[in-house]
C-alpha positions as CSV (number, residue, x, y, z in Angstrom):
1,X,-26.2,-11.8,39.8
2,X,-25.5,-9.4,36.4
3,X,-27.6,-10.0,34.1
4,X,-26.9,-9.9,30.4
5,X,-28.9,-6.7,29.4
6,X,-27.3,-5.0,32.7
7,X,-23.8,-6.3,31.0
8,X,-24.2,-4.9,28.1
9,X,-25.3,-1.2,29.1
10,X,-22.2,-1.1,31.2
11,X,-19.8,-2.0,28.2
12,X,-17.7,0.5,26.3
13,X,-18.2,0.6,22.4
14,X,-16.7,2.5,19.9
15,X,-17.0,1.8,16.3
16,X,-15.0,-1.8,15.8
17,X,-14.2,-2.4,19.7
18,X,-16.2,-3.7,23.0
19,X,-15.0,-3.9,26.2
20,X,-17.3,-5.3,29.0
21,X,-16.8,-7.4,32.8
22,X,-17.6,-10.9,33.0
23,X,-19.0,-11.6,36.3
24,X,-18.4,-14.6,38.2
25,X,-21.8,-16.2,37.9
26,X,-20.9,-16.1,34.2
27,X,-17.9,-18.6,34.6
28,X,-18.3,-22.4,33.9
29,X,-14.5,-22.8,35.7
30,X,-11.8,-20.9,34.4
31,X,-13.7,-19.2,31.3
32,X,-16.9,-17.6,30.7
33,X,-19.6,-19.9,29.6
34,X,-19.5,-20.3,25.8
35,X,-23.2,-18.7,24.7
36,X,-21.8,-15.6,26.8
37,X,-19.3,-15.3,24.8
38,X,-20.8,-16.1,21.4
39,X,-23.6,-13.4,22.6
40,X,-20.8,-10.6,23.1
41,X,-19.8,-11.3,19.7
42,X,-22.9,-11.0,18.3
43,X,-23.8,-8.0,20.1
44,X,-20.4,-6.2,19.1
45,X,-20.8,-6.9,15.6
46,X,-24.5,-5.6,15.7
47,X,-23.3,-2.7,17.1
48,X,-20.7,-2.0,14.9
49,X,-23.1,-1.6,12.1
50,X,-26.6,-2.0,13.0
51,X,-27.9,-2.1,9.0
52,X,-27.1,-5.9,8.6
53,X,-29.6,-8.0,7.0
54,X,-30.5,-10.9,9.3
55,X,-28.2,-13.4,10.7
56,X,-28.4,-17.0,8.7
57,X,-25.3,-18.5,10.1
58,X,-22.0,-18.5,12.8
59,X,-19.2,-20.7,12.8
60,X,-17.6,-20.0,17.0
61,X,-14.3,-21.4,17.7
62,X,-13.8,-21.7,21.4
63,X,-9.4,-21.0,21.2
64,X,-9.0,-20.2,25.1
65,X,-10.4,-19.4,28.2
66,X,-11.7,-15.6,28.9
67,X,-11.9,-14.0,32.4
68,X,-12.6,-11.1,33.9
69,X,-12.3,-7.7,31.7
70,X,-12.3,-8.5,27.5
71,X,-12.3,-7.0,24.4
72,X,-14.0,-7.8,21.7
73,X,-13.0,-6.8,18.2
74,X,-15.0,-6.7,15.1
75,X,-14.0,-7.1,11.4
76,X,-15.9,-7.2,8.4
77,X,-14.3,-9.8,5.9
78,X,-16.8,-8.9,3.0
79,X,-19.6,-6.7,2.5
80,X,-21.9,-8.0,-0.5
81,X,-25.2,-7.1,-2.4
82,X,-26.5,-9.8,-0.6
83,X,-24.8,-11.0,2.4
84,X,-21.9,-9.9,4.9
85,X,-19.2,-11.6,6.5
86,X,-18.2,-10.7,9.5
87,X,-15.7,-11.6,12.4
88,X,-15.2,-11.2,16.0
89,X,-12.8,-12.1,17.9
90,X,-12.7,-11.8,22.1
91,X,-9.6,-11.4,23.8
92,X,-8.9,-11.3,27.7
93,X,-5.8,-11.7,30.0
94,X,-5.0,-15.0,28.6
95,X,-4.9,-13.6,24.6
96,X,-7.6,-15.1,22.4
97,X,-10.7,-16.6,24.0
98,X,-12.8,-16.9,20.8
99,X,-13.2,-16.4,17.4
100,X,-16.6,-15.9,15.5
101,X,-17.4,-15.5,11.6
102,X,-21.3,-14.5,11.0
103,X,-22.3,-14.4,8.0
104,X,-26.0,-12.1,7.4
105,X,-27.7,-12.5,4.6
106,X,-31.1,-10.9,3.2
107,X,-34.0,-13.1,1.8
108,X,-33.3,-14.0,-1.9
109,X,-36.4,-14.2,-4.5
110,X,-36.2,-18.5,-4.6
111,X,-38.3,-21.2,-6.6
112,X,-37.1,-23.8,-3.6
113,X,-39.4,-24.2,-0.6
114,X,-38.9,-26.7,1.3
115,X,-39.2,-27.9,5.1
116,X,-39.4,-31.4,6.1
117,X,-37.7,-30.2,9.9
118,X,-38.9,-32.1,12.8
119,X,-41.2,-30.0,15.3
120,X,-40.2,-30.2,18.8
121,X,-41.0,-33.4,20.1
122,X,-42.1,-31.6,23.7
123,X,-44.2,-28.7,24.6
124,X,-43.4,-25.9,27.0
125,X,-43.6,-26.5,30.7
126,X,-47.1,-25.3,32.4
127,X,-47.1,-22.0,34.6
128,X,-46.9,-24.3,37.6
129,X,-44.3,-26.7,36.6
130,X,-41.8,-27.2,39.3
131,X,-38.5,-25.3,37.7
132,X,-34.9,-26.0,37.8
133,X,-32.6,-22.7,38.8
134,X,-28.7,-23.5,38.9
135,X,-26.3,-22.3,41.9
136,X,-25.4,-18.5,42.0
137,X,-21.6,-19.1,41.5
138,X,-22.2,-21.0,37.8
139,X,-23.5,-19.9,34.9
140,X,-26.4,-22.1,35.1
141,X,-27.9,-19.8,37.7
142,X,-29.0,-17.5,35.1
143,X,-31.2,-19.6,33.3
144,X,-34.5,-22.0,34.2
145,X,-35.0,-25.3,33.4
146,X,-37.6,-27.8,32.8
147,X,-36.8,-31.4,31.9
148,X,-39.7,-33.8,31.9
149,X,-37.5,-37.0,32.2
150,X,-38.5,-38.2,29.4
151,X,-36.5,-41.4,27.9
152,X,-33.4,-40.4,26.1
153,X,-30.7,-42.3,24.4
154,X,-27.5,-42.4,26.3
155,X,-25.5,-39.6,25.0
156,X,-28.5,-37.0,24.7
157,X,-30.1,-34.0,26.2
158,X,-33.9,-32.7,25.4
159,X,-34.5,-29.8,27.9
160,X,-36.2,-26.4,28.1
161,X,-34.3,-23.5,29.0
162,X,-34.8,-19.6,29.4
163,X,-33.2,-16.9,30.9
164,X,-34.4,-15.5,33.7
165,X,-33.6,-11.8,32.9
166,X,-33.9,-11.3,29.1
167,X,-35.9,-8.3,28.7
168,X,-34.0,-5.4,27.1
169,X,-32.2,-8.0,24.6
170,X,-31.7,-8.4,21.0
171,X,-33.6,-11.8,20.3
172,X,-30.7,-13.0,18.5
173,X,-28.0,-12.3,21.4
174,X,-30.6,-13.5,23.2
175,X,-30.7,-17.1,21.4
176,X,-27.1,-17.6,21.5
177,X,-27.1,-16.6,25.1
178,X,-28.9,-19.5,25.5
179,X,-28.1,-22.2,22.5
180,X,-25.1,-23.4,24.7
181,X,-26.7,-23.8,28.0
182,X,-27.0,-27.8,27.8
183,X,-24.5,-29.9,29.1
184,X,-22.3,-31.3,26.3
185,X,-24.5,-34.9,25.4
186,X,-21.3,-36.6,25.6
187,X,-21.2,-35.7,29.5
188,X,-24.0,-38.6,30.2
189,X,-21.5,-40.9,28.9
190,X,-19.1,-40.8,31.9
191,X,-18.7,-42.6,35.3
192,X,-17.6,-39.5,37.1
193,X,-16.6,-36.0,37.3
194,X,-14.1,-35.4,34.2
195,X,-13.9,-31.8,32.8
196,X,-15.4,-31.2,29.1
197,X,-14.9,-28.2,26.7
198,X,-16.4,-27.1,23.5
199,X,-14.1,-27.2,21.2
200,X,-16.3,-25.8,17.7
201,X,-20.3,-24.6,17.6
202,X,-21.6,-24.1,14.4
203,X,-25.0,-22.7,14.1
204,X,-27.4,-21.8,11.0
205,X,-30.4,-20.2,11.6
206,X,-33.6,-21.6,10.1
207,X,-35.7,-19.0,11.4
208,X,-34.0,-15.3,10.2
209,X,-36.4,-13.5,13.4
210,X,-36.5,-16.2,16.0
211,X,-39.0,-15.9,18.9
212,X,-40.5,-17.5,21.7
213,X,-43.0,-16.8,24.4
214,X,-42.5,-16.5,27.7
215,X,-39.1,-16.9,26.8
216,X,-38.6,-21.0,26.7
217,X,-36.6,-22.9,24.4
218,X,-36.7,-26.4,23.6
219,X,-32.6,-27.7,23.3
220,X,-31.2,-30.8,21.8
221,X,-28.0,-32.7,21.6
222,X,-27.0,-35.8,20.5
223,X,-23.4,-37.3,20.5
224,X,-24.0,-40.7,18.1
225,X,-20.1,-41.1,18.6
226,X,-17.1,-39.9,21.0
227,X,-13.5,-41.7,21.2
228,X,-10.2,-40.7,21.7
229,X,-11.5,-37.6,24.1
230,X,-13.3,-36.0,21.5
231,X,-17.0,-36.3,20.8
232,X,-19.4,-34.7,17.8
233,X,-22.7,-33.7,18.9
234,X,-25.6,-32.5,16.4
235,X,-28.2,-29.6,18.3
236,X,-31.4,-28.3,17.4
237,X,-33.6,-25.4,18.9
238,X,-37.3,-25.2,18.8
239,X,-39.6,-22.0,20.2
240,X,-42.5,-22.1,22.6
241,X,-44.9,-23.4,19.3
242,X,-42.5,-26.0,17.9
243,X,-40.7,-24.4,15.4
244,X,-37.4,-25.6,14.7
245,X,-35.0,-21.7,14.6
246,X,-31.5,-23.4,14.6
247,X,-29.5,-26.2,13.4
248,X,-25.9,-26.8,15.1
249,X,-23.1,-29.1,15.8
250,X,-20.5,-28.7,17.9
251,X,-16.9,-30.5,18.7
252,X,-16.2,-31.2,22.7
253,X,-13.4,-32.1,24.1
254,X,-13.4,-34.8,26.9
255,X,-10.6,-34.5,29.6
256,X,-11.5,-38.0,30.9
């Protein structure tokens, strides 16, 4: 299996463009899985011009499936006193695979401090927890989980996740490598096999310089509603010591 870090080296950059191979055991069907994706973004744009201030927010839309050799292209929409907008988008064969706005923004002198967040309800697994590893042909293999079958409602997820090769990566590629790595909640609604797809993931960061040890990451999603083959699904992500770093929500489709 390619790793990330090893996917990245092998890319060609020049100021505004990316083009890098998506390996099989990156695919989740006919597309790359989505936190790949996202994570090339991120990385092309953090390329393109590595003084940003830190990353507060993304808004992903998940337009069509990407295979094989892609592009990615990077465009800044504003550059501020205070914080940048900036889009990618990622092309392959097929045209448009996605399309990403961040926006980066550096701290601001503020008389508001506030944090009522949840900590994660869950700690890490121990060094002898018995691990789950997906196959080699999904996306899934690149990543370990622990779930401790804990009681969850019927459209949820609570799970910890890390990749197994993340040395050599930028902690924020690093966290959208992995925000997307749960099964959309929605899935643990349905009878049988019936395909899903992201639609939207939108992501603030409450944590400007996320980390973890050991590399584990709590996940959480949660669809309260899903009709008419489309669901809404609120996520969080907590590191290693409980501390929420990100807020999302995504749209999935549901083929079924």
């Amino acid at each position: 299996m390619t790793s990330l870090a090893a996917m990245l080296d092998t890319a060609t950059r020049n100021a505004s463009r990316l083009l890098v191979d998506i390996p099989p055991g990156w695919m989740q069907g006919r597309t790359a899985y989505g936190g790949l994706s996202s994570a090339l973004a991120l990385h092309a744009v953090q390329s393109a011009d590595p003084g940003l201030p830190p990353l507060r927010s993304a808004q992903i839309a998940f337009v069509g499936p990407l295979a094989g050799r892609v592009e990615v292209r990077v465009d800044t929409l504003r550059r501020g006193r205070n914080a940048a907008f900036v889009q990618a988008d990622v092309a392959g064969e097929a045209g448009l695979g996605l399309r990403a706005t961040f926006v980066f923004m550096r701290a601001l002198p503020s008389a508001v401090s506030h944090d009522a967040a949840p900590r994660a309800p869950r700690t890490p697994p121990a060094p002898d927890a018995k691990l789950h590893v997906g196959p080699p042909d999904f996306f899934t293999g690149n990543f370990e989980f622990f779930d401790d079958k804990s009681p969850l409602a019927p459209a949820e997820w609570l799970r910890w996740a890390r990749l197994r090769e993340r040395e050599g990566l930028d902690p924020l590629v690093e966290l959208l490598a992995i925000g997307d790595a749960l099964p959309p909640a929605a899935f643990r609604l349905l009878q049988g096999p019936a395909p899903l797809s992201s639609l939207t993931w939108t992501l603030n960061l409450t944590d400007p310089a996320p980390h973890s040890r050991d590399g584990w990451w709590l996940l959480h999603a949660r669809a309260d509603r899903a009709a008419d083959g489309c669901s809404s699904q609120r996520m969080t992500i907590w590191n290693s010591d409980g501390e929420p770093v990100a807020d999302a929500m995504q749209g999935v489709a549901i083929f079924g």
